[in-house]
Residue frames relative to the residue before (quaternion, step in Angstrom):
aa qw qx qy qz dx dy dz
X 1.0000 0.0000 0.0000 0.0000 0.00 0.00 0.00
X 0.6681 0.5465 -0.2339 0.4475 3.23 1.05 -0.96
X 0.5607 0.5389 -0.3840 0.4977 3.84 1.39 -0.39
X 0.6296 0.5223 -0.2673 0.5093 3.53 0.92 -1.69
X 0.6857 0.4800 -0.3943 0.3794 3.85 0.46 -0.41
X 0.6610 0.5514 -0.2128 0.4624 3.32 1.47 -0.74
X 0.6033 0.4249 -0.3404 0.5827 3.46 1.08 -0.89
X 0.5335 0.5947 -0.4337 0.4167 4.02 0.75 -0.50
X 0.7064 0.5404 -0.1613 0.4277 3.43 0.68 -1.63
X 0.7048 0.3962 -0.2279 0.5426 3.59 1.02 -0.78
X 0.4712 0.6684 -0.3424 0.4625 3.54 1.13 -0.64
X 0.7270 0.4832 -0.1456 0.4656 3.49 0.63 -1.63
X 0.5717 0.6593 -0.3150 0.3731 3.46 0.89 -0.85
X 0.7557 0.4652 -0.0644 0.4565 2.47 0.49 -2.21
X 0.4614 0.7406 -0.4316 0.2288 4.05 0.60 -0.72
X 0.5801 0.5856 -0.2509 0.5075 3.56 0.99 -1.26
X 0.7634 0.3484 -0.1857 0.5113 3.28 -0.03 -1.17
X 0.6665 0.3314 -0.3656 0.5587 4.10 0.80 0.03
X 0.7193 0.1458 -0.5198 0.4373 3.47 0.51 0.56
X 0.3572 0.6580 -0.5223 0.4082 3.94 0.71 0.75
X 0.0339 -0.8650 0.4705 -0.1711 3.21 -0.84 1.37
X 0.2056 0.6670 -0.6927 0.1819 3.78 0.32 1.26
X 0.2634 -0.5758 0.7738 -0.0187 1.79 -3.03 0.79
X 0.2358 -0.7390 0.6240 0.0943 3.56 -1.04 0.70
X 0.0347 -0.7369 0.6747 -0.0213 3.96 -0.78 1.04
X 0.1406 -0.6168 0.7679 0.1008 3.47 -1.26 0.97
X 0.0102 0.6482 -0.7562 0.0891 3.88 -1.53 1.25
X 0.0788 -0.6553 0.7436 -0.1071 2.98 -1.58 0.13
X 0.2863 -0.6256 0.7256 -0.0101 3.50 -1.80 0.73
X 0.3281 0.7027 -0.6300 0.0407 3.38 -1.17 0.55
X 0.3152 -0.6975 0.6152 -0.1888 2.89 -0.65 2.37
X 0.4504 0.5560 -0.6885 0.1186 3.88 -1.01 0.65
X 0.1276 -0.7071 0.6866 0.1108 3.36 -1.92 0.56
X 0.3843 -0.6473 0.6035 0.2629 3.57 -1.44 0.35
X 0.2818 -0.8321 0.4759 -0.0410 3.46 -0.79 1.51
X 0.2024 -0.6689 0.6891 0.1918 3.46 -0.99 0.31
X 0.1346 0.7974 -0.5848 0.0632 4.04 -0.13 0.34
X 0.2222 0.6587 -0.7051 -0.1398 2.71 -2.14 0.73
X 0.0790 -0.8418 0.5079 0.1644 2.87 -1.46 0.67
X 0.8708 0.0457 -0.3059 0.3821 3.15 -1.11 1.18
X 0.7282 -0.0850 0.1387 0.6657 4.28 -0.40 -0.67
X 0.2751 0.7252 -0.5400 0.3268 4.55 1.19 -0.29
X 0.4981 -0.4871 0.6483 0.3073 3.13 -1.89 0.08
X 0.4689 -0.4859 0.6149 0.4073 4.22 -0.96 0.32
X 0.0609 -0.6636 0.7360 -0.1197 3.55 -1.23 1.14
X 0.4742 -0.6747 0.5325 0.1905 3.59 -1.62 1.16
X 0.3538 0.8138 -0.4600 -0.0298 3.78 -0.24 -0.06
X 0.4136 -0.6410 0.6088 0.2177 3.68 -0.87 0.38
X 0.1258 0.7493 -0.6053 0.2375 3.44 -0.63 1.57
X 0.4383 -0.7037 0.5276 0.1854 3.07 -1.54 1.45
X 0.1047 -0.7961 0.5954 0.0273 3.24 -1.64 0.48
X 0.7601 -0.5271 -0.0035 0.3801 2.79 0.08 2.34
X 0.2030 0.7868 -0.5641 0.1464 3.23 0.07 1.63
X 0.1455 -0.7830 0.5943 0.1118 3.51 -0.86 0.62
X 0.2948 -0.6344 0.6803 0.2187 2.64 -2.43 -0.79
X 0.0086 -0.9301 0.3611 -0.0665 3.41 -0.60 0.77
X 0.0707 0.8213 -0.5310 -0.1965 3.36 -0.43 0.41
X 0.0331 -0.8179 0.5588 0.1331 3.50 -1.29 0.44
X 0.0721 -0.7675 0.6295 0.0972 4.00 -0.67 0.37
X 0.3318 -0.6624 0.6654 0.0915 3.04 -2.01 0.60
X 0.0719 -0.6566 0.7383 0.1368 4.04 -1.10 0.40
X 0.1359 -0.7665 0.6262 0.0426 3.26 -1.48 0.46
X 0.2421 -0.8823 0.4033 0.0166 3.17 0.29 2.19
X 0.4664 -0.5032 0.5544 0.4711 3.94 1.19 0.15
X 0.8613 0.1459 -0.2860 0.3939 2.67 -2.17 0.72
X 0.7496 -0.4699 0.2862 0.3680 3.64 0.34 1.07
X 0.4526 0.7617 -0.2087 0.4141 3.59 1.56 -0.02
X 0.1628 0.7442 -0.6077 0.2242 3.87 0.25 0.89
X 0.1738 -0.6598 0.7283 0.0634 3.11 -2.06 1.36
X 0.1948 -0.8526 0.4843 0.0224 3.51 -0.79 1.05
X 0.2178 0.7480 -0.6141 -0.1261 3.81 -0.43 -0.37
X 0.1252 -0.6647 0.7344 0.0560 3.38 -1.75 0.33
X 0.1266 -0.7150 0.6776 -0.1165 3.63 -1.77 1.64
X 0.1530 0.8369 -0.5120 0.1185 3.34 0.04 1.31
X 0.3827 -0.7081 0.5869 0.0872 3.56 -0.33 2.07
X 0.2687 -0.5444 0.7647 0.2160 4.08 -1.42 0.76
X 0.3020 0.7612 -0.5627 -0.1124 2.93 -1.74 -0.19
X 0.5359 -0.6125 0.4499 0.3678 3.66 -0.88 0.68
X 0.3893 -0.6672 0.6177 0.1474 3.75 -0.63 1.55
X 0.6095 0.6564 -0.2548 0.3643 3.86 0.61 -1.08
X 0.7654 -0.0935 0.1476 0.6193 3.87 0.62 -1.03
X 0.5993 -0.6248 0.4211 0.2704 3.87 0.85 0.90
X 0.5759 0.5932 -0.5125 0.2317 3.50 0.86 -0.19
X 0.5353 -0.5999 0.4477 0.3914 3.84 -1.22 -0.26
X 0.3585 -0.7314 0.5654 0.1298 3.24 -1.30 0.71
X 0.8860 -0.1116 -0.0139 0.4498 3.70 -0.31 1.57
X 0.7361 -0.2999 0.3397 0.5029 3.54 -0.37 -0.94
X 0.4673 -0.7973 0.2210 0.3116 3.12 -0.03 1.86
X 0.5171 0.5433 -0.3944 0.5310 4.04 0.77 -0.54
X 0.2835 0.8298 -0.4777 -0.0538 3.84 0.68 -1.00
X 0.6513 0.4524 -0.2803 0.5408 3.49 1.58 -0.87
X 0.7399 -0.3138 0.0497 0.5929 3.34 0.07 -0.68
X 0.1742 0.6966 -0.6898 -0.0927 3.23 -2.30 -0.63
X 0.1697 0.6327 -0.6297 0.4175 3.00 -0.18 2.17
X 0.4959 -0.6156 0.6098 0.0576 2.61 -1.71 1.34
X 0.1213 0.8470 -0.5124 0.0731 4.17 -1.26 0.13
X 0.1777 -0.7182 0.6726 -0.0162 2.85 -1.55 1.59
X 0.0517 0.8423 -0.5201 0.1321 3.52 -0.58 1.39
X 0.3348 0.8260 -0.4247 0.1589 3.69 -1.18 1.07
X 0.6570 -0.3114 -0.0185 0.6863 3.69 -0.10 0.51
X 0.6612 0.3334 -0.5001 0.4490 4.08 0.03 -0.17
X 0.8190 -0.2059 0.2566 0.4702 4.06 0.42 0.22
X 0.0274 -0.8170 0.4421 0.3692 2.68 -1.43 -1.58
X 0.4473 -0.8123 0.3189 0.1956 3.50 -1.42 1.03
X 0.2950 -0.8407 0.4530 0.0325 3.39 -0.43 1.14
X 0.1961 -0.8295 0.5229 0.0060 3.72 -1.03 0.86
X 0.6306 0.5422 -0.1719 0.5281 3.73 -0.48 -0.02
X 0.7954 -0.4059 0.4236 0.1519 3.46 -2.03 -0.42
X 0.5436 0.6157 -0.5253 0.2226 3.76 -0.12 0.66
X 0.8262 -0.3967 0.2383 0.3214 3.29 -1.52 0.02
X 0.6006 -0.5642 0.3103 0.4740 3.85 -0.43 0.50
X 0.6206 -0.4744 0.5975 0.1812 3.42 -0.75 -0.35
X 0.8576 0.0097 -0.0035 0.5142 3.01 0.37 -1.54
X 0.3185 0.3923 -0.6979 0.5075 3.30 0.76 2.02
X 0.6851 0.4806 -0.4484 0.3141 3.87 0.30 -1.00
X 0.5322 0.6374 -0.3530 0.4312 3.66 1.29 -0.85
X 0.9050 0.1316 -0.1099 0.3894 3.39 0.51 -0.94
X 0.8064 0.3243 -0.2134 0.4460 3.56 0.46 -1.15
X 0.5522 0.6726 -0.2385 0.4311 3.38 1.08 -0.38
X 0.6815 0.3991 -0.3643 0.4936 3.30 0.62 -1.89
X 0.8445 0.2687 -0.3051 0.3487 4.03 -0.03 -0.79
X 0.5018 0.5052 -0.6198 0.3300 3.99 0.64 1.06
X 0.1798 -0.7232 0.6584 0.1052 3.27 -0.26 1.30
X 0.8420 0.3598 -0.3174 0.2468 3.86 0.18 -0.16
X 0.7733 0.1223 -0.1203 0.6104 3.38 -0.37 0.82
X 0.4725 -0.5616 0.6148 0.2887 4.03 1.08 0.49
X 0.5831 -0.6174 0.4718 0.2373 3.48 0.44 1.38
X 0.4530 0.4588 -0.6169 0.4513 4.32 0.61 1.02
X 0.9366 0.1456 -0.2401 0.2095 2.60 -2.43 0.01
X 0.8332 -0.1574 0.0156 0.5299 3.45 -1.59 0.10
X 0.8233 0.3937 -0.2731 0.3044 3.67 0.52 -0.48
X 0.3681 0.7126 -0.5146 0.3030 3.43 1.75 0.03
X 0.5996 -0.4425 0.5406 0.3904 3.86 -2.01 -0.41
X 0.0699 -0.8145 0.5713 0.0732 2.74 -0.39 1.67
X 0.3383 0.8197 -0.2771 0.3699 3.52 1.54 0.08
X 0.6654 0.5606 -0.1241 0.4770 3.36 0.83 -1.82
X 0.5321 -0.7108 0.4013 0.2248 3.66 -0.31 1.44
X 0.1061 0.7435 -0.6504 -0.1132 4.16 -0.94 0.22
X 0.2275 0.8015 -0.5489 0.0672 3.52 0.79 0.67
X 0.6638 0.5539 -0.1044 0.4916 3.40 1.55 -1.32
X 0.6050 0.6103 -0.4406 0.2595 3.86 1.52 -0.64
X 0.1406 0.8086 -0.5678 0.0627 3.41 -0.68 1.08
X 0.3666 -0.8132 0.4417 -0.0959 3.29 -0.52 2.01
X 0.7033 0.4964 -0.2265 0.4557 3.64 1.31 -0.43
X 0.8773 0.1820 0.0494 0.4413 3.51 -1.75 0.00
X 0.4078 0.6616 -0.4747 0.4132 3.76 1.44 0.88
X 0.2749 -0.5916 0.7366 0.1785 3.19 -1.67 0.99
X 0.1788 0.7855 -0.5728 -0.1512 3.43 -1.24 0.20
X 0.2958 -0.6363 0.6786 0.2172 3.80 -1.69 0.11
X 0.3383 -0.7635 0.5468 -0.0606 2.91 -1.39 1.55
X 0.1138 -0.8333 0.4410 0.3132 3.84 0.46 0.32
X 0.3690 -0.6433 0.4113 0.5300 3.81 -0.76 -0.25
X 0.5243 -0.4666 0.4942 0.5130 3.72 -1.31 0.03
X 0.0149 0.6247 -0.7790 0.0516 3.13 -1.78 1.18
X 0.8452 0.0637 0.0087 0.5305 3.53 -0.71 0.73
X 0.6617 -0.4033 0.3391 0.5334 3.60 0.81 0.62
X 0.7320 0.4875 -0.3579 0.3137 3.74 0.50 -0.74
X 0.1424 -0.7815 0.6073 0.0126 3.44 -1.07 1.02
X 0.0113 0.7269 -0.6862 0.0251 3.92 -1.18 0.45
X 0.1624 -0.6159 0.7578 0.1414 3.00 -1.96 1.16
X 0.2449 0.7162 -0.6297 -0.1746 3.44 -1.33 -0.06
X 0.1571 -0.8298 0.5257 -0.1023 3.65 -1.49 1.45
X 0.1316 0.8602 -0.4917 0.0310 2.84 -0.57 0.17
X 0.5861 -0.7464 0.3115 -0.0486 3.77 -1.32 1.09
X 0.1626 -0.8348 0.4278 0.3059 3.38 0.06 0.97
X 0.2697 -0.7766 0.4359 0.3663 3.62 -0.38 0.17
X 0.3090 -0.7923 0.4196 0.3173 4.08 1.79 0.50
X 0.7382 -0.5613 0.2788 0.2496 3.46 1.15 0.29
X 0.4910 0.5815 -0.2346 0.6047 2.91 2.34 0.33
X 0.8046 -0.0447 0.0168 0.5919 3.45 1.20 -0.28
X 0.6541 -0.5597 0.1985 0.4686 3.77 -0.91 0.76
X 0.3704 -0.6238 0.4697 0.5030 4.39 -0.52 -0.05
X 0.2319 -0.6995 0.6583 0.1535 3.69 -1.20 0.27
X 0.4664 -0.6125 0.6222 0.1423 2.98 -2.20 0.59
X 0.1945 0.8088 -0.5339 -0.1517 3.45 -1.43 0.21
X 0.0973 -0.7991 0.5803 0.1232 3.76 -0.53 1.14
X 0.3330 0.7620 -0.5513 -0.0674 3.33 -1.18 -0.01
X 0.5680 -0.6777 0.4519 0.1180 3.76 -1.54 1.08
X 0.0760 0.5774 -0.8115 -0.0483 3.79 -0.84 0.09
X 0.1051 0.5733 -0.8121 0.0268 2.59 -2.61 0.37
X 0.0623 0.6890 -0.6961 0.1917 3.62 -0.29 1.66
X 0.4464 0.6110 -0.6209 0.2046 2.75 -1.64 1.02
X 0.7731 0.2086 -0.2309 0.5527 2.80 -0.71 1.77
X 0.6128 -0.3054 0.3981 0.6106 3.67 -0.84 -1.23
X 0.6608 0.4982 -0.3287 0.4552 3.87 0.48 -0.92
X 0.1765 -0.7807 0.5383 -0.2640 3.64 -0.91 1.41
X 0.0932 0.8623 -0.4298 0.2512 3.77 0.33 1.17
X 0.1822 0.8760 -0.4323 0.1122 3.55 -0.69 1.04
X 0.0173 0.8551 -0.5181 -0.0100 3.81 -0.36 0.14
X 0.1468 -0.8124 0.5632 -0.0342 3.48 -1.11 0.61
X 0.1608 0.7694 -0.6179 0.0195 3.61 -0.79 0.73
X 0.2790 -0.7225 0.6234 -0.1075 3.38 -1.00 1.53
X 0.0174 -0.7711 0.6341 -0.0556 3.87 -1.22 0.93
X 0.0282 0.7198 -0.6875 0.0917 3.69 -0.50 0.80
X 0.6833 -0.1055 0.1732 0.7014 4.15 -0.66 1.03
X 0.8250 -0.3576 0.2806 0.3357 3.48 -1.79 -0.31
X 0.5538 0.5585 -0.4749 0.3948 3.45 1.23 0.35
X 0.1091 -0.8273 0.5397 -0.1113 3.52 -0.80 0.97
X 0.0505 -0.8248 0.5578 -0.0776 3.88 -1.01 0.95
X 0.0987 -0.7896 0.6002 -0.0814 3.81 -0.69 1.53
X 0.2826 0.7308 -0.6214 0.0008 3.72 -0.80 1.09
X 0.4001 -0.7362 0.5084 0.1989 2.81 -1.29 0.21
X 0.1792 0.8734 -0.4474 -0.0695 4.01 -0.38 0.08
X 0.1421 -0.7057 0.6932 0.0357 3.44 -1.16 0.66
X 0.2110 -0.7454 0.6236 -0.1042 3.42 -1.74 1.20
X 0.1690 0.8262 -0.5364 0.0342 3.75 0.03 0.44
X 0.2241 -0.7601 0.5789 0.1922 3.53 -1.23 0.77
X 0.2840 -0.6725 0.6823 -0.0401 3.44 -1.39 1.19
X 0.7099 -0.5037 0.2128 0.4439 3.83 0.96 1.34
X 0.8001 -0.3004 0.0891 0.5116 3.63 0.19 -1.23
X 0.5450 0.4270 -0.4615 0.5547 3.36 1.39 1.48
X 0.2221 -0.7021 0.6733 -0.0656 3.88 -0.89 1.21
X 0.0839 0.6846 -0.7239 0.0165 2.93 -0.88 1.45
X 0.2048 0.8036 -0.5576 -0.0374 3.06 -1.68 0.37
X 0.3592 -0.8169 0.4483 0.0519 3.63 -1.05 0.92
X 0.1614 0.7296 -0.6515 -0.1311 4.17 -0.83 -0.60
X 0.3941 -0.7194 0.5648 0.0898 2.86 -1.89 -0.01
X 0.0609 0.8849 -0.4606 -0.0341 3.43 0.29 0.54
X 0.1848 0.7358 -0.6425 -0.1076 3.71 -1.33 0.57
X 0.3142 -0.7675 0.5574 -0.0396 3.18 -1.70 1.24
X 0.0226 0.7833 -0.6033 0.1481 3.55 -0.74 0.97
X 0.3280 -0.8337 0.4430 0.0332 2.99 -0.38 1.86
X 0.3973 -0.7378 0.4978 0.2236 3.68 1.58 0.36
X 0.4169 0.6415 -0.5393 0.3519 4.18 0.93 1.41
X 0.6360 -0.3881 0.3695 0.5553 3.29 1.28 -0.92
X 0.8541 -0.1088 0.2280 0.4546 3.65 -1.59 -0.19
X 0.8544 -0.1632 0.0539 0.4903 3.93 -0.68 1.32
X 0.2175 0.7836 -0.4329 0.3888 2.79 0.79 1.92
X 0.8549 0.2039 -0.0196 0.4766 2.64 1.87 -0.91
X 0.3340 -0.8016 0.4958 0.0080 3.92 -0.78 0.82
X 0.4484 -0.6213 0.5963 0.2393 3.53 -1.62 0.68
X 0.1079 0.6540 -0.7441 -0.0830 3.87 -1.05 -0.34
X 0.1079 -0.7039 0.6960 -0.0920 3.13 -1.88 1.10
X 0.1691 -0.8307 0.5282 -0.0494 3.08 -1.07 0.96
X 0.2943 0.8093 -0.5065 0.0428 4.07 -0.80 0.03
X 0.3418 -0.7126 0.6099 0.0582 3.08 -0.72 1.80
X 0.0813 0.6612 -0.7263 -0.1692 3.30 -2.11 0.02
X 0.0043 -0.7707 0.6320 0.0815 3.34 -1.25 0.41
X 0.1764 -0.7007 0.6701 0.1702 3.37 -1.55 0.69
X 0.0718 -0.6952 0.6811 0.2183 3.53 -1.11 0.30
X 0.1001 -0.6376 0.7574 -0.0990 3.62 -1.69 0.88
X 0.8917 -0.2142 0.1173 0.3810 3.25 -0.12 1.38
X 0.6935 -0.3619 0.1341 0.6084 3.80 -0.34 -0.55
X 0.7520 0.2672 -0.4115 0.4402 3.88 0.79 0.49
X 0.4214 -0.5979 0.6817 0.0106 3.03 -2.05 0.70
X 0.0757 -0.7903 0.6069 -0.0372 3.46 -1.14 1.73
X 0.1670 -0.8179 0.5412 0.1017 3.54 -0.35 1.45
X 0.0444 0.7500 -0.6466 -0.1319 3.20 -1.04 -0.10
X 0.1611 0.7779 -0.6070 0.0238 4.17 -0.51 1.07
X 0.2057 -0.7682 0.5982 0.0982 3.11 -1.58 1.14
X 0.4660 0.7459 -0.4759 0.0051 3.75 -0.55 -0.18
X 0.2637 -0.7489 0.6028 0.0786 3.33 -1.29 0.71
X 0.4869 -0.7024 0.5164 0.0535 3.40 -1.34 0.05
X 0.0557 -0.8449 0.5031 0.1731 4.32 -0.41 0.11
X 0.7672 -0.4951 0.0695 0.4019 3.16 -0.95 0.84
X 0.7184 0.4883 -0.3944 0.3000 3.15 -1.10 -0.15
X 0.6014 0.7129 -0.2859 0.2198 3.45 -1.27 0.28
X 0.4296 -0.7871 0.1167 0.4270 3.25 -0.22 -0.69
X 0.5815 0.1469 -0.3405 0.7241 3.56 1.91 0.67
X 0.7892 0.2256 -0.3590 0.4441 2.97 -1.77 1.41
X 0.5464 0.6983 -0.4623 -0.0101 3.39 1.21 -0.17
X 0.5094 0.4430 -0.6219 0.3970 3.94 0.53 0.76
X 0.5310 -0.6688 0.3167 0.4129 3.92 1.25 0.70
X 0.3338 -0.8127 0.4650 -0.1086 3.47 -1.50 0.92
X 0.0836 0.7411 -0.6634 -0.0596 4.17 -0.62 -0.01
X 0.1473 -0.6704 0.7268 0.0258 2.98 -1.54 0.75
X 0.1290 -0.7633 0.6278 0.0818 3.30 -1.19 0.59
X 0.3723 -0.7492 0.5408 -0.0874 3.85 -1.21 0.68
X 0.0842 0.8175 -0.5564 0.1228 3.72 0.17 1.08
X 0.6188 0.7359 -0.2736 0.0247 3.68 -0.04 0.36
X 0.3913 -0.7860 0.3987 0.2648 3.35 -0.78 0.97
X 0.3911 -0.6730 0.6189 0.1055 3.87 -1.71 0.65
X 0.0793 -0.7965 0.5919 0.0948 3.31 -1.09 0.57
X 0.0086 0.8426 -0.4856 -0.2328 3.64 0.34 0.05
X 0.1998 -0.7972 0.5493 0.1512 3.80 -0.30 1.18
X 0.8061 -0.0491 0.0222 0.5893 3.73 1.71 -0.06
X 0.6465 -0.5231 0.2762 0.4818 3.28 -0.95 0.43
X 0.6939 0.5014 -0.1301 0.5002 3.89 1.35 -0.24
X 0.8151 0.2646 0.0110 0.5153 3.34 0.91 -0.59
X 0.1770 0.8860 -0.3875 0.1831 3.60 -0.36 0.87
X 0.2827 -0.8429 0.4552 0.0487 3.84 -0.75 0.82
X 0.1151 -0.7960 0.5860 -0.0986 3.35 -0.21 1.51
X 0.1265 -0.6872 0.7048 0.1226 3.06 -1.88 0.36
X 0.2269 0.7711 -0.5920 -0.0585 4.06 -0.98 -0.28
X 0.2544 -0.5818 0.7604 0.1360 2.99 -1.83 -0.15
X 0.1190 -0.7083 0.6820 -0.1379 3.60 -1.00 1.83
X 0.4439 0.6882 -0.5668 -0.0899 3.32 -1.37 0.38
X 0.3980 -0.7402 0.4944 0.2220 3.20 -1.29 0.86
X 0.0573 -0.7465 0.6629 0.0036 3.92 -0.69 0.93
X 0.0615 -0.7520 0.6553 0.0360 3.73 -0.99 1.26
X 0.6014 -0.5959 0.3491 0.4017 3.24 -0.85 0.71
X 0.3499 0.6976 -0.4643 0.4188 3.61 0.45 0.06
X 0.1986 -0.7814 0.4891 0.3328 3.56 -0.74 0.25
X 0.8840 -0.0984 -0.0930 0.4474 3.04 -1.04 1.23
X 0.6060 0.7151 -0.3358 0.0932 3.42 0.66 0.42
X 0.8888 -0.1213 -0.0354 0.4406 3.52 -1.34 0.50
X 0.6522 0.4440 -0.2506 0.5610 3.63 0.99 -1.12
X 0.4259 0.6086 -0.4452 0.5000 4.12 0.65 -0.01
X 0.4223 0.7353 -0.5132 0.1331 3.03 -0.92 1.93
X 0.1063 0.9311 -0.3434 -0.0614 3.39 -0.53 0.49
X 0.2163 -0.8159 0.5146 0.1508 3.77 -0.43 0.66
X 0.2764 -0.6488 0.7089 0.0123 3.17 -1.73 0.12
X 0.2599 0.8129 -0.3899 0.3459 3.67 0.64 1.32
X 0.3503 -0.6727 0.6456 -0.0894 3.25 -1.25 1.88
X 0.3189 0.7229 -0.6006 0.1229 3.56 -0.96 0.83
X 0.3718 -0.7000 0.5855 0.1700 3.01 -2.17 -0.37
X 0.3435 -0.7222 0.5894 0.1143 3.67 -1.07 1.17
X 0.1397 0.7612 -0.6317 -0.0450 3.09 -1.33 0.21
X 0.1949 -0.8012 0.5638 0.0476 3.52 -0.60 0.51
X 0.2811 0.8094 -0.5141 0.0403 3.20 -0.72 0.83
C-alpha cells in the first residue's frame, strides 16, 4: 500500500508537466532581386539587392487552462552578400503570455499601427525592397523596450495597444491600432506618438473574388511648428488568374513633413508567379517622381526576383 501511495504521489506531481506542451520552429525568408536602378540625375547601375529577408525562431508552451507562453527571434539579413542588418534580433524579440482575456506582450516587434494600415494593402513584395512605400511616414516607428495588450477577436474586431519606455535616452511613445476582417470587407487604423511627433491612418481592403482592392490614408505632424506636417495616400489593386498575381500601386504624398517634404508619387507595376505555396517569381517596375526637379529623392528600378519561404 505504501508503494501504490508513492507511485500515486509522484503520479500527481508529475501531471502538470504531462499536460504542458512546447514547440520550437526555425523559419526564415529569402527574398533577393536583380535591379536595373536609378537614382536621381546618376547613370542606371545593375545591382542585386535584398528585400528584407530573415530568420527566425519562434516556440509555444501550453500551460493548461487556456494559458500559453510564447516567444519569437527574428534575425534581418542582407540575402545579397550574407552580411547582417543592424542589431541582430532587429525584427523582433518578445516574450508572451496569451488566453481568453487576449494577450500580453514584452520586448521588440513591429508597430501595429503600420501592419493595420500601410502594410495590410502592399500586396507586392510584403511592402520590402526597392518597391516598398517609401511615402508612408516612420517618424513614430518605435520597435524597442515596448509593453503591449493584444485584445482577442470578437466579432471580427481586433486591437493592439503599446507603448515604450523611453529609459531616459529618448522620449516614451504610444501605439494604438484596429482591425476588422470579416468576410471580403477588411478595415484598419493606427495612431503612433514618439515626443510631439505623431501619425493617424486609416485603411480599408475589400475583395471582389479574384481582384483586391485596397487603399489608406495617412497624416503626420512632426509637432516642430508651421509646415511640419503632410498627408500620404496610397491604393493597391490586385488580380489573381491562377498561379499569378498583377499588382498595380500608386501613391503620393504633399508637402510638408519629413520625407518628400516638397511632396512625391510613386507608382508600382508588378507581376507574381507563385511556383508553390512557398516559393515564388516576381518581376516590377517602381518609381518615385517628387515634384522637385529631378532631385536626389528621384528613383526608379526595373527588378526580377525570387521568394522563398521556409
Amino acid at each position: 500500500m505504501k508503494k501504490i501511495a508513492l507511485v500515486a504521489a509522484i503520479a500527481a506531481l508529475a501531471a502538470p508537466a504531462a499536460f504542458a506542451q512546447s514547440s520550437v520552429t526555425l523559419w526564415g525568408r529569402i527574398n533577393t532581386t536583380v535591379e536595373s536602378q536609378k537614382v536621381g540625375a546618376g547613370d542606371r547601375k545593375v545591382v542585386v539587392a535584398n528585400n528584407a529577408s530573415r530568420l527566425g525562431f519562434k516556440g509555444q508552451e501550453d500551460l493548461g487552462g487556456g494559458l500559453k507562453a510564447s516567444f519569437a527571434l527574428e534575425h534581418g539579413l542582407n540575402s545579397d552578400n550574407g552580411a547582417a542588418t543592424g542589431d541582430f534580433w532587429n525584427r523582433e524579440a518578445s516574450v508572451q503570455l496569451s488566453g481568453a482575456f487576449g494577450a500580453v506582450r514584452l520586448g521588440r516587434w513591429t508597430p501595429g499601427s503600420y501592419f493595420a494600415t500601410a502594410d495590410y494593402i502592399s500586396n507586392h513584395n510584403h511592402d520590402t525592397g526597392s518597391s516598398s512605400d517609401e511615402l508612408y511616414s516612420f517618424a513614430t516607428f518605435k520597435q524597442k523596450n515596448k509593453v503591449g495588450y493584444f485584445t482577442p477577436t470578437v466579432g471580427g474586431f481586433s486591437g493592439e495597444f503599446a507603448v515604450g519606455a523611453g529609459e531616459g535616452a529618448e522620449p516614451r511613445s504610444l501605439d494604438i491600432s484596429g482591425n476588422y476582417d470579416q468576410g471580403p470587407l477588411h478595415l484598419g487604423a493606427g495612431f503612433s506618438k514618439v515626443g510631439s511627433a505623431k501619425q493617424f491612418a486609416v485603411r480599408g481592403l475589400y475583395e471582389l473574388g479574384s481582384i483586391v482592392l485596397g487603399a489608406y490614408v495617412q497624416r503626420e505632424d512632426m509637432g516642430t511648428g508651421a509646415n511640419d506636417s503632410r498627408t500620404i495616400a496610397r491604393v493597391s489593386a490586385m488580380y489573381v488568374m491562377g498561379a499569378s498575381e498583377f499588382h498595380l500601386n500608386v501613391g503620393g504624398s504633399k508637402a510638408g513633413g519629413s520625407i518628400g517634404s516638397n511632396g512625391a508619387k510613386q507608382y508600382t507595376l508588378g507581376y507574381n508567379y507563385n511556383l508553390s505555396k512557398r516559393t515564388k517569381v516576381y518581376g516590377f517596375y517602381t518609381a518615385i517622381d517628387s515634384t522637385a526637379a529631378k532631385s536626389a529623392g528621384d528613383f526608379s528600378s526595373l527588378a526580377a526576383g525570387i521568394r522563398h519561404n521556409f
